[in-house]
Backbone as a ProteinNet text record, in pm:
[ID]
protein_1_A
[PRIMARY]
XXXXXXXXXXXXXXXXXXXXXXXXXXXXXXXXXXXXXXXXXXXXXXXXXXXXXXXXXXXXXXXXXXXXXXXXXXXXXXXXXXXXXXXXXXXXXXXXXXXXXXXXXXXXXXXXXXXXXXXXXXXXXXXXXXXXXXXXXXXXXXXXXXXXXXXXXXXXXXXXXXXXXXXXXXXXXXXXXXXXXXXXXXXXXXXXXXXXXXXXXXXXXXXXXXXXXXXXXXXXXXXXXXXXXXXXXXXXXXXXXXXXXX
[TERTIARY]
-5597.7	-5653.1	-5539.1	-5565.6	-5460.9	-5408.1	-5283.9	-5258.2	-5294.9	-5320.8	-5343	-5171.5	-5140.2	-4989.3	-5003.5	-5074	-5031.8	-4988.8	-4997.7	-4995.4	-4848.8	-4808.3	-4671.2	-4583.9	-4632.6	-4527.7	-4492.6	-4550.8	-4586.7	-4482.1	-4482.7	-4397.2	-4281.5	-4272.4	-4139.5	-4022.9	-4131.8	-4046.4	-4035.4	-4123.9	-4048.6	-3910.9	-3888.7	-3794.5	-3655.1	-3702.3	-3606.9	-3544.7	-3608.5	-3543.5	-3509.5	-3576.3	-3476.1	-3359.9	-3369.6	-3224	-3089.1	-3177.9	-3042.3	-2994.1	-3099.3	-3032.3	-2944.2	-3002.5	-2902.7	-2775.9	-2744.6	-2650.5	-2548	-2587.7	-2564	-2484.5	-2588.9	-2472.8	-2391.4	-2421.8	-2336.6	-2161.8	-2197.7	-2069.9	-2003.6	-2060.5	-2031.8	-1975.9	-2012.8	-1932.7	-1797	-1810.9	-1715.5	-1630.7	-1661.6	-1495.8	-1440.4	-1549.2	-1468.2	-1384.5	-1403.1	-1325.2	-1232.6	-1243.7	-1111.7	-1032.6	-1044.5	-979.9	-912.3	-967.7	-899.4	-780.4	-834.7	-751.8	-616.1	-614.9	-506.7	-412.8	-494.3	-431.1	-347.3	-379.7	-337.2	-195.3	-227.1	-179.1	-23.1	-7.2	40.1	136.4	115.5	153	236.9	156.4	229.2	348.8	362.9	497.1	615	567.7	651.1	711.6	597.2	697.8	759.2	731.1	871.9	952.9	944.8	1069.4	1152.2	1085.1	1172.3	1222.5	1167.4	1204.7	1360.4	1328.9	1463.3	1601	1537.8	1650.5	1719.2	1654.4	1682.3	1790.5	1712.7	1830.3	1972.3	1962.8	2076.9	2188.1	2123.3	2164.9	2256.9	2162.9	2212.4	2330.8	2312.3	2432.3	2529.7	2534.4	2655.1	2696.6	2646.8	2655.9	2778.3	2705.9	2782.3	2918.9	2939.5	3080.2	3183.7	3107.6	3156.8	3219.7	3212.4	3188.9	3312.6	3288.9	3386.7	3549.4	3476.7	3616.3	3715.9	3638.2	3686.8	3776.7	3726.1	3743.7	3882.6	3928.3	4004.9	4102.3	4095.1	4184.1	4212.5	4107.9	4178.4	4219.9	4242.4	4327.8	4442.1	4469	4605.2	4659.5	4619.1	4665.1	4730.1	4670.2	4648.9	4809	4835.6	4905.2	5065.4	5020.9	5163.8	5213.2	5123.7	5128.3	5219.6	5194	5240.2	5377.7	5388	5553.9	5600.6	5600.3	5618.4	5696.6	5589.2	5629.5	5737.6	5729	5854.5	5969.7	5991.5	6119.7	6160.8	6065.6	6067.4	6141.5	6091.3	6177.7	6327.2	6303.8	6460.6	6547	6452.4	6587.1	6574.1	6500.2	6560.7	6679.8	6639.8	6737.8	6891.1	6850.7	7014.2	7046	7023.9	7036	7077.8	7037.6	7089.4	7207.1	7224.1	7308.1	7438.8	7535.9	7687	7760.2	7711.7	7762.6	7749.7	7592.8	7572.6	7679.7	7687.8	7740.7	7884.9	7942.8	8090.4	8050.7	7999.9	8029.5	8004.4	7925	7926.9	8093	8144.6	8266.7	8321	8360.3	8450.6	8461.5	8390.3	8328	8269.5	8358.7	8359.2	8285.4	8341	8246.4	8133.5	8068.1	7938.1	7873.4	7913.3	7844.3	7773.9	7659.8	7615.4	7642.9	7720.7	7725.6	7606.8	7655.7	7580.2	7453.5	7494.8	7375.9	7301.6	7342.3	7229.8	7162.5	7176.4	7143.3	6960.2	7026	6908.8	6826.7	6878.7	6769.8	6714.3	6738.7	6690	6540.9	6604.5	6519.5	6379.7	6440	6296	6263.6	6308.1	6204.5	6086.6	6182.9	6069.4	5933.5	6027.7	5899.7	5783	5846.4	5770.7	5648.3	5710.4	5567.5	5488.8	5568.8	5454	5379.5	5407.6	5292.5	5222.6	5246.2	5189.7	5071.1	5137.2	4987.5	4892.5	4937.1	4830.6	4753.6	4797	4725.9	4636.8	4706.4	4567.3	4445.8	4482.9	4392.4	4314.1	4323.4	4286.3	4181.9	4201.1	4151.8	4018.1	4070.6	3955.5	3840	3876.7	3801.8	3671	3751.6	3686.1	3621.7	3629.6	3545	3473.7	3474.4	3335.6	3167	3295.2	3210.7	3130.1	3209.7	3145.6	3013.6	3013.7	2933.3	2787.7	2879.9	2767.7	2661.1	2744.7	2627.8	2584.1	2593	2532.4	2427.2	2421.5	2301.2	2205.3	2283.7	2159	2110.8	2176.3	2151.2	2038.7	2020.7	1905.4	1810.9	1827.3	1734.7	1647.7	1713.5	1661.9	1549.4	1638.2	1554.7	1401.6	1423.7	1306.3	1206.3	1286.6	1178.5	1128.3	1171.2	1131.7	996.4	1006.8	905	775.7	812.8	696.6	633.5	713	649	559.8	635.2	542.4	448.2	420.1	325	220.3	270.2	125.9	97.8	215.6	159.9	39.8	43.5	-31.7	-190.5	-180.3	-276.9	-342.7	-292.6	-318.9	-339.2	-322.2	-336.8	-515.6	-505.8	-651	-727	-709.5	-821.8	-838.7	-753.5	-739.6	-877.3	-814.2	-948.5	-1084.8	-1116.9	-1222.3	-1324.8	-1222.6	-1316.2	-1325.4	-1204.3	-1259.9	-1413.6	-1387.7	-1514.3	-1652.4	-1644.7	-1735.1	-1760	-1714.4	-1705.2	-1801.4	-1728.4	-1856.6	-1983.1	-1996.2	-2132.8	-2248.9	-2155.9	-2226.7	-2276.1	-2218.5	-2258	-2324.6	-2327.3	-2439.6	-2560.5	-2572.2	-2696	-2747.9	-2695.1	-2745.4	-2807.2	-2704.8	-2725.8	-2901.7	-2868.9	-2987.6	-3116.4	-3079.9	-3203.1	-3274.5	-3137.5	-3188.8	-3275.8	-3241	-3310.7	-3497.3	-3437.6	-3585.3	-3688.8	-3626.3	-3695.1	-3742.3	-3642.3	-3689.7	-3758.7	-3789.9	-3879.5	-4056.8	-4004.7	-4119.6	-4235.6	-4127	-4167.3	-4213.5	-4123.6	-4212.6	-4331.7	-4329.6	-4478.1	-4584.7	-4562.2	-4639.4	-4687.9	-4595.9	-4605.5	-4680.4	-4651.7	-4756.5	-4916.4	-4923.4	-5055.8	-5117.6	-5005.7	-5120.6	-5138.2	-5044.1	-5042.1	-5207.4	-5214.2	-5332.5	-5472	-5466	-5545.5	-5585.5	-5518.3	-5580.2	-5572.9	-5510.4	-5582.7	-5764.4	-5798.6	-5922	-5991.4	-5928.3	-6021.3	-6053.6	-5956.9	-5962.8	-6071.3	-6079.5	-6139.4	-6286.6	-6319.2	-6472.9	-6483	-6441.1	-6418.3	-6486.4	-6437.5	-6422.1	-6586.4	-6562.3	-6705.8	-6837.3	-6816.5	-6900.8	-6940.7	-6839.7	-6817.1	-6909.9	-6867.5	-6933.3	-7072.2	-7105.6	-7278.1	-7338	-7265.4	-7382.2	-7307.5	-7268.3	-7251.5	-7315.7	-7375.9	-7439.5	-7577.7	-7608.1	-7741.2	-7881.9	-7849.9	-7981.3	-7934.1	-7944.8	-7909.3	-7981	-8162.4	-8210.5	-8245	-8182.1	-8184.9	-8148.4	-8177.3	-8105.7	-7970.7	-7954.6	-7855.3	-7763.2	-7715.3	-7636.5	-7689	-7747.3	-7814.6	-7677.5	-7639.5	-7554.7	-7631.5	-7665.8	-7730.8	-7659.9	-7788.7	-7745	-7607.1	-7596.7	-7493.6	-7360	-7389.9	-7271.6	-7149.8	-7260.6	-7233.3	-7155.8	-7192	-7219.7	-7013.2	-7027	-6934.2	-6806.9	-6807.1	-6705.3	-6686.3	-6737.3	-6733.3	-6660.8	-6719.1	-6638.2	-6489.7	-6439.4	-6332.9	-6216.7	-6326.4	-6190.1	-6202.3	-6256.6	-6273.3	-6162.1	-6154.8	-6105.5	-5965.9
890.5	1000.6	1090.9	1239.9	1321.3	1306.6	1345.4	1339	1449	1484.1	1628.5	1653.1	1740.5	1807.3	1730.7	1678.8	1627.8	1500.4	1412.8	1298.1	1316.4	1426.8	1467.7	1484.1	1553.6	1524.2	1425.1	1322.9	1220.3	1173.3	1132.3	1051.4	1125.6	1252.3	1345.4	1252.7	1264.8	1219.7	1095.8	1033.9	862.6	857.1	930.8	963	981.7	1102.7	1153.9	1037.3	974.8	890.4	776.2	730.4	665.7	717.8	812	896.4	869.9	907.5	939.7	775.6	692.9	565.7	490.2	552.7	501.8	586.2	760	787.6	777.3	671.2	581	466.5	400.7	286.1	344.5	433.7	464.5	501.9	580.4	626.7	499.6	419.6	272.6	258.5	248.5	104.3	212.3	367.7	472.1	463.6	481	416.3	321.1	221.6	52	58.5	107.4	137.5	202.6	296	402.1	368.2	287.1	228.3	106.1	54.8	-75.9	-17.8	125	237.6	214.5	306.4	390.1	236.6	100.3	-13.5	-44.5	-33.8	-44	13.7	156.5	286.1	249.9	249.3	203.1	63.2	-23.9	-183.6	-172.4	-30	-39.6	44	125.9	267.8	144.8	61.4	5.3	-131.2	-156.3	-242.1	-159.2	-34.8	51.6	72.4	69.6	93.3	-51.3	-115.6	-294	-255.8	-279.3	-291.1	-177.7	-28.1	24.4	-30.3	-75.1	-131.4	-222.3	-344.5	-436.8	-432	-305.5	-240.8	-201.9	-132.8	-101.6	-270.5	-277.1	-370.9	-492	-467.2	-574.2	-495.2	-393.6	-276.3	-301.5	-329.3	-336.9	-481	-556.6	-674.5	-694	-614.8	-621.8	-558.7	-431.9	-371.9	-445.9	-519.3	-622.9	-701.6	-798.8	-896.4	-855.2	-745.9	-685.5	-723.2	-588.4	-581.5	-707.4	-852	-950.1	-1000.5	-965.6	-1027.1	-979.1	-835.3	-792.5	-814.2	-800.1	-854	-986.9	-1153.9	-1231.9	-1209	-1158.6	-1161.3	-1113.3	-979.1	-915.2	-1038.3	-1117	-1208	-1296.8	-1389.9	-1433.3	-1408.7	-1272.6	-1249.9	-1203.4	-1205	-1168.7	-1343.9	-1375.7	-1571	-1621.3	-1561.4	-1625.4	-1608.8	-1462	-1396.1	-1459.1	-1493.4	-1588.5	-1712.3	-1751.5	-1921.4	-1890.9	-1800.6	-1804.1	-1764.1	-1670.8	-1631.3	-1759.1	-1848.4	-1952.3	-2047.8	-2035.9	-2175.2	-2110.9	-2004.6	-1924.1	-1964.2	-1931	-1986.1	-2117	-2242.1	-2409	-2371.5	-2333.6	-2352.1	-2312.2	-2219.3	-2136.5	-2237.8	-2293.3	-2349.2	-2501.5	-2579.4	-2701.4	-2706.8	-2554	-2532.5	-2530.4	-2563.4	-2570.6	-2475.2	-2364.3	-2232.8	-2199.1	-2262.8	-2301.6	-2377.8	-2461.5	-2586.7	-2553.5	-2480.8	-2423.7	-2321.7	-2161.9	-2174.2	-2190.3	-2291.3	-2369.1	-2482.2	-2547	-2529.9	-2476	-2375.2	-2288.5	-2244.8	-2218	-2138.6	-2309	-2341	-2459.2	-2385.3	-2276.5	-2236.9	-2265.2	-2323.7	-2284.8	-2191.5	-2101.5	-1959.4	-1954.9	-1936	-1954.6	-1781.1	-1784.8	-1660.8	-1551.9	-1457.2	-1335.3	-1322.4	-1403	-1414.5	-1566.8	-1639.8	-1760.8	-1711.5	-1619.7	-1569	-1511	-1406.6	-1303.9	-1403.4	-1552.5	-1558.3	-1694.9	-1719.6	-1780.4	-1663	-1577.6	-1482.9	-1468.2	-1387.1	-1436.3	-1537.6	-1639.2	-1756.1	-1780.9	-1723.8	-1753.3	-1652.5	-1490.7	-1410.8	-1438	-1495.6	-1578.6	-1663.4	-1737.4	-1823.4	-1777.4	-1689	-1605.1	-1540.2	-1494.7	-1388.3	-1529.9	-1611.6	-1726.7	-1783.5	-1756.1	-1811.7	-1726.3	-1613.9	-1486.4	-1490	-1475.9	-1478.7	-1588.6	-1691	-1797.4	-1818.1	-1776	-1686	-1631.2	-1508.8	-1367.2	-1499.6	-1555.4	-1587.4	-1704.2	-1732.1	-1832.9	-1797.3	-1649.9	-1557	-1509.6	-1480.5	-1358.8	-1497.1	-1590.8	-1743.3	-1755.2	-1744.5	-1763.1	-1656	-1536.1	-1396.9	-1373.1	-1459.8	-1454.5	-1562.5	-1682.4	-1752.4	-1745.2	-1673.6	-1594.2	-1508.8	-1442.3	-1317.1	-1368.2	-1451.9	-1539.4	-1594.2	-1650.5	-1707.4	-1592.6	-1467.3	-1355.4	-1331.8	-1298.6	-1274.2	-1357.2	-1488.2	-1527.8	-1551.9	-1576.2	-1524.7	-1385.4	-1251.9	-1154.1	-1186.3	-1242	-1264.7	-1338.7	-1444.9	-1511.1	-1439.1	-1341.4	-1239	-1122.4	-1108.7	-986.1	-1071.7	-1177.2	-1283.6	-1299.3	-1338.6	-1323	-1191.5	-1075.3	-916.4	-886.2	-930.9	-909.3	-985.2	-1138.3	-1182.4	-1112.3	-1044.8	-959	-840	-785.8	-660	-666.8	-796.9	-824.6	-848.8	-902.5	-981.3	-795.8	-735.6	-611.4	-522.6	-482.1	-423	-505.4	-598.6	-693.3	-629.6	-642.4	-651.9	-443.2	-378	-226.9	-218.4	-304.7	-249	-299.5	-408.3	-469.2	-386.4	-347.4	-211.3	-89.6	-83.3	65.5	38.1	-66.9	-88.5	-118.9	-163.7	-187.7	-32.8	74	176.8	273.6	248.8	318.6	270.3	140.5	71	177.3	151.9	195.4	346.5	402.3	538.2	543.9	471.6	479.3	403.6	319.1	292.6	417.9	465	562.8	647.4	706.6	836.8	764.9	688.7	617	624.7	558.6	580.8	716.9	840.7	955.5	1047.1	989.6	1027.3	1021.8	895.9	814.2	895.5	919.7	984.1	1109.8	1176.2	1332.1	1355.3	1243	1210	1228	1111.2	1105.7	1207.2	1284.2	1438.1	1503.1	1489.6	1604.7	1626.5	1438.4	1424.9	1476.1	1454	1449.3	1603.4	1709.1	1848	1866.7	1818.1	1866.5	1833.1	1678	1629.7	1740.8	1804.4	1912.2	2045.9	2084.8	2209.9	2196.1	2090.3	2037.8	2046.6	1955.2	2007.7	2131.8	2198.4	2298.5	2444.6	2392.7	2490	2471.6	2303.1	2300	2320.1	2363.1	2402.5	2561.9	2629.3	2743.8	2780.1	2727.6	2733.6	2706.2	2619.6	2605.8	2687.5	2737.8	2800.2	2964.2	3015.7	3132.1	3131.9	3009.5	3004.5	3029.2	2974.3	2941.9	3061.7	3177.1	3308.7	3377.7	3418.2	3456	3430.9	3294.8	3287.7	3327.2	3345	3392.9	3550.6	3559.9	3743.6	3818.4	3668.9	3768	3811.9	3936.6	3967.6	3859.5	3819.2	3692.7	3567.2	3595.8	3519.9	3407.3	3402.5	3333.2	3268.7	3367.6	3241.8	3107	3053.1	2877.4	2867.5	2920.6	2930	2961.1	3029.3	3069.8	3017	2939.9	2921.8	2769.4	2754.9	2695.3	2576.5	2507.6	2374	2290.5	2158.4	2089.4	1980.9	1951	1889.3	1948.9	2075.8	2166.7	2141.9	2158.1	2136.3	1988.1	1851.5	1737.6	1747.5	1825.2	1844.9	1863.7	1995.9	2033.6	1931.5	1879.9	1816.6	1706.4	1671.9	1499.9	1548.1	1654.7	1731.8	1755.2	1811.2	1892.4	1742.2	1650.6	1474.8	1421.6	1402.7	1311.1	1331.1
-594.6	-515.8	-469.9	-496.6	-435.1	-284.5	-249.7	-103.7	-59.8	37.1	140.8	236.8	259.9	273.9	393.7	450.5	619.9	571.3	480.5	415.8	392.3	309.6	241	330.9	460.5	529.5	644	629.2	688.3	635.6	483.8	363.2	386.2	433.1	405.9	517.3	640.9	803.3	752.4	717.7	681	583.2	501.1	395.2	485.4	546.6	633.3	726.7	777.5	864.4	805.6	676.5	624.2	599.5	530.2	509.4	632.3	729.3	832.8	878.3	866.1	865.7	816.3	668.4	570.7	601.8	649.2	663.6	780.4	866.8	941.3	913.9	828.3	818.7	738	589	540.4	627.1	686	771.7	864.4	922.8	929.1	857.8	725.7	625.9	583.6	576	529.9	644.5	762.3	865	887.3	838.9	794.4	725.1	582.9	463.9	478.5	581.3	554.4	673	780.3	838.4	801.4	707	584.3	484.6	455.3	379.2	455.7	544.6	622.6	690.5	705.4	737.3	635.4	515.7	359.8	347.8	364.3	357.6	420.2	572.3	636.8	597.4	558.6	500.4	442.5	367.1	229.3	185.2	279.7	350	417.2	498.8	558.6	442.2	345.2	250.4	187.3	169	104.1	149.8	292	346.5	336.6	387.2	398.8	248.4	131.4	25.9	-4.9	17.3	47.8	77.8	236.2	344.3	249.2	190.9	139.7	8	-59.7	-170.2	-119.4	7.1	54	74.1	169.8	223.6	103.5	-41.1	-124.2	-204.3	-167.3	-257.5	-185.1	-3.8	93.3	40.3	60.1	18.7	-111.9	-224.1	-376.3	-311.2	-259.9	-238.5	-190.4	-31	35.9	-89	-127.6	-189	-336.5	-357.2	-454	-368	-244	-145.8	-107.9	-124.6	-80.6	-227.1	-342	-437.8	-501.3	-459.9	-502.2	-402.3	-254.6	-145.1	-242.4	-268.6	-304.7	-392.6	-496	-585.6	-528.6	-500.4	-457.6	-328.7	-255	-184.8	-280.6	-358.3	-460.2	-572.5	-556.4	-636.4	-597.8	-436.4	-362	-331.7	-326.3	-272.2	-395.1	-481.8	-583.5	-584	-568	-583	-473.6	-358.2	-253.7	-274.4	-339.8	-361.4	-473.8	-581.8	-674.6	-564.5	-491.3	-429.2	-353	-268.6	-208.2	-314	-442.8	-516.1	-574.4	-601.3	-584	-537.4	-402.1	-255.9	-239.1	-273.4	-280.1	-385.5	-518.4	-618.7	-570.8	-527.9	-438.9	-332.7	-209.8	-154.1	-191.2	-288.1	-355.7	-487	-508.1	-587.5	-529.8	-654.8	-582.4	-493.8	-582	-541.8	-351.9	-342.2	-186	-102	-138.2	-71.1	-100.4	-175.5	-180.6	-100	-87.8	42	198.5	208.1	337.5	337.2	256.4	227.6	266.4	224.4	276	410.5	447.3	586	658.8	783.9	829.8	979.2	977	1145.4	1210.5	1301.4	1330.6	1296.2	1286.8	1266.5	1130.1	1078.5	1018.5	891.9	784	730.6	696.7	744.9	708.3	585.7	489.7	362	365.8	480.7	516	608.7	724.9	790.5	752.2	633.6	568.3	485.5	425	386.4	496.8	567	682	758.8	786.6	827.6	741.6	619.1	493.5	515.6	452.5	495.6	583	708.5	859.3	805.8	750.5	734.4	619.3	517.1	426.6	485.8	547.4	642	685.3	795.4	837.9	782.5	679.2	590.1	505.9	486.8	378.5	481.7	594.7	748	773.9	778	805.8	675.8	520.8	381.3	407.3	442.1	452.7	557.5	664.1	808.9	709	667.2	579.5	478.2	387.9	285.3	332	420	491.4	551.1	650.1	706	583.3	486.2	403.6	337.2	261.2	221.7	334.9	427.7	534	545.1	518.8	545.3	393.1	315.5	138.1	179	208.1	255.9	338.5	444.2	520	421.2	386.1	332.1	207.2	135.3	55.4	134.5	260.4	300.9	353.3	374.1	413.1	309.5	186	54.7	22	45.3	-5	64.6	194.8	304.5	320.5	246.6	200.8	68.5	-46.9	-123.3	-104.1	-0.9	50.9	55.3	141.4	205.4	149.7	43.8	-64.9	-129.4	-177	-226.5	-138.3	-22.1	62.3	81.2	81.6	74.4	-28.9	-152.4	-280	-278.1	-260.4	-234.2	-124.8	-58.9	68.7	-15	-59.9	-124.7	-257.7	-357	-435	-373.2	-239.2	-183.1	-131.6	-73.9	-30	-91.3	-259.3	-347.9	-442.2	-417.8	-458	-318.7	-223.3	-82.8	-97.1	-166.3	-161.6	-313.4	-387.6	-496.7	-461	-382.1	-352	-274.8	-185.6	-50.9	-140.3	-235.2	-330.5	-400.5	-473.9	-511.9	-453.8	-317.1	-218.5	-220.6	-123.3	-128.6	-228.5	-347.2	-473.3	-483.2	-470.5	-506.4	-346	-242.9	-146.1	-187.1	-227	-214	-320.7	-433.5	-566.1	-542.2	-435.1	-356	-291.2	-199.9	-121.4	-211.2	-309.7	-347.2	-461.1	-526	-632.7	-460.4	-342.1	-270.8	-222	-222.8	-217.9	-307.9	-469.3	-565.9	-544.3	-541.8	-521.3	-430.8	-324	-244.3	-298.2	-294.9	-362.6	-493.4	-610.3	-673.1	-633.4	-516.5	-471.1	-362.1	-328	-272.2	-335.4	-477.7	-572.8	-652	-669.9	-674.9	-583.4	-520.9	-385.3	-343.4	-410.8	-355.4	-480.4	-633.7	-745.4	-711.5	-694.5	-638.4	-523.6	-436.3	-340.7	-419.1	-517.4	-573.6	-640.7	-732.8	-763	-742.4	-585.6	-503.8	-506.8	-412.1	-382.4	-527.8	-617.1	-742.2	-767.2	-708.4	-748.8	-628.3	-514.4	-396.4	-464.9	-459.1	-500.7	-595.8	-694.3	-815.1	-767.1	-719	-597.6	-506.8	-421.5	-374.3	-420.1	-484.1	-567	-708.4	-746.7	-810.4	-686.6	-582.1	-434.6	-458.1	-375.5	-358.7	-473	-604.6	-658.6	-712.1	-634.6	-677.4	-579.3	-472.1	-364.9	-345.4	-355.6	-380.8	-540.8	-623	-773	-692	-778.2	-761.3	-786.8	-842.8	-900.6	-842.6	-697.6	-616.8	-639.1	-682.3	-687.1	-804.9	-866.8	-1021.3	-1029.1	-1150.3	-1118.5	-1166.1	-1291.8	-1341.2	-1257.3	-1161	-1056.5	-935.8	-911.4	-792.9	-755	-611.2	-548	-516	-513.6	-591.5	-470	-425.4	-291.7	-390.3	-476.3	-575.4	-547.7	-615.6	-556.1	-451.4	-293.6	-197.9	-191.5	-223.5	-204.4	-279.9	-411.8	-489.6	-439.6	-335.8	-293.4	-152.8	-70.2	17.6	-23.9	-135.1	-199.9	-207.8	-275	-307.1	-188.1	-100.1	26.7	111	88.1	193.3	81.5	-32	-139.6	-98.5
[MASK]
++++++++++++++++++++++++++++++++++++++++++++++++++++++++++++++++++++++++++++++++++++++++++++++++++++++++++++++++++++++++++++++++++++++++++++++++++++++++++++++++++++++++++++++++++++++++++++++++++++++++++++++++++++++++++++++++++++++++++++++++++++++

């Protein structure tokens, strides 16, 4: 049975307020999401930055680490010249040439060229104590930053592990996201489908009110009013009544 337009818009306001319900929660579940977004968003700026820092930090690290390597060597390599001048001076010192002249020279006084290398000597040590200060220091500080070094690394591991976990939970709400709005929009269709039915069914209608209507009209305005053939017939009546009630 056709609808009558008070019917249509009866169905319209029910539509409608579904509508705005749905665009309700919709916007609900759209500031959930985009507050999951911008949480994302956010996470994921600051693991770039950690991740940065971390580059730096492992670049200071490498220079460091160079810097120490070449100090030990050049330590390394003066130590060496050290200990040769050091066995120099035993060899000189146990040699005859020594002991002739301490020989000679019976004085207390110790001569002018035992003197200088007496002196070296002392300064020898001293620099052979400070090199090893120096070399112990810098083996600690190599140590150290070996344990930040992998204490960093730890922690680069655990980052990537959140960022994977956060890049999965980022496509999940994307996809939540679409499905929602291809619901909505598939329930808005629906609706406006069903409006349009609804407006043909009255177009309908009232083409066939019209059409009665207008036949009505012209039988009682013909001249042979009382003919049968034109005559408006209690059927008629019964006709259009069923029609403008139906």
């Amino acid at each position: 049975m056709p609808q009558t337009i008070d019917d249509a818009s009866l169905d319209f306001d029910e539509i409608i307020m579904k509508s705005d319900n749905n665009d309700k929660e919709t916007k609900i579940k759209e500031n959930i999401i985009r507050k999951s977004f911008d949480n994302v968003k956010t996470t994921l700026k600051d693991l770039d930055e950690s991740i940065k820092s971390a580059h730096e930090i492992e670049k200071g690290f490498f220079k460091e680490e160079l810097k120490l390597l070449l100090e030990n060597q050049n330590l390394t390599f003066q130590l060496d010249k050290e200990k040769y001048r050091n066995q120099q001076l035993k060899k000189f010192a146990s040699s005859g040439s020594f002991q002739h002249l301490i020989k000679q020279k019976k004085s207390s006084e110790p001569t002018v060229e035992l003197k200088t290398y007496q002196e070296r000597c002392s300064i020898l040590s001293d620099v052979l104590k400070r090199r090893n200060y120096q070399l112990r220091r810098a083996k600690q500080e190599i140590e150290s930053k070996q344990i930040q070094l992998n204490n960093l690394q730890k922690g680069m591991k655990i980052k990537d592990k959140k960022y994977k976990r956060l890049m999965m939970k980022y496509a999940e709400l994307y996809n939540a996201s679409n499905s929602v709005d291809e619901n909505y929009m598939e329930s808005l269709q629906n609706g406006i489908d069903q409006l349009q039915i609804q407006v043909k069914n009255q177009e309908k209608h009232n083409q066939n009110l019209m059409y009665e209507n207008n036949r009505l009209k012209k039988a009682l305005t013909s001249k042979s009013f009382y003919d049968q053939s034109v005559q408006v017939s209690e059927y008629d009546i019964l006709k259009v009544s069923y029609n403008t009630t139906g």
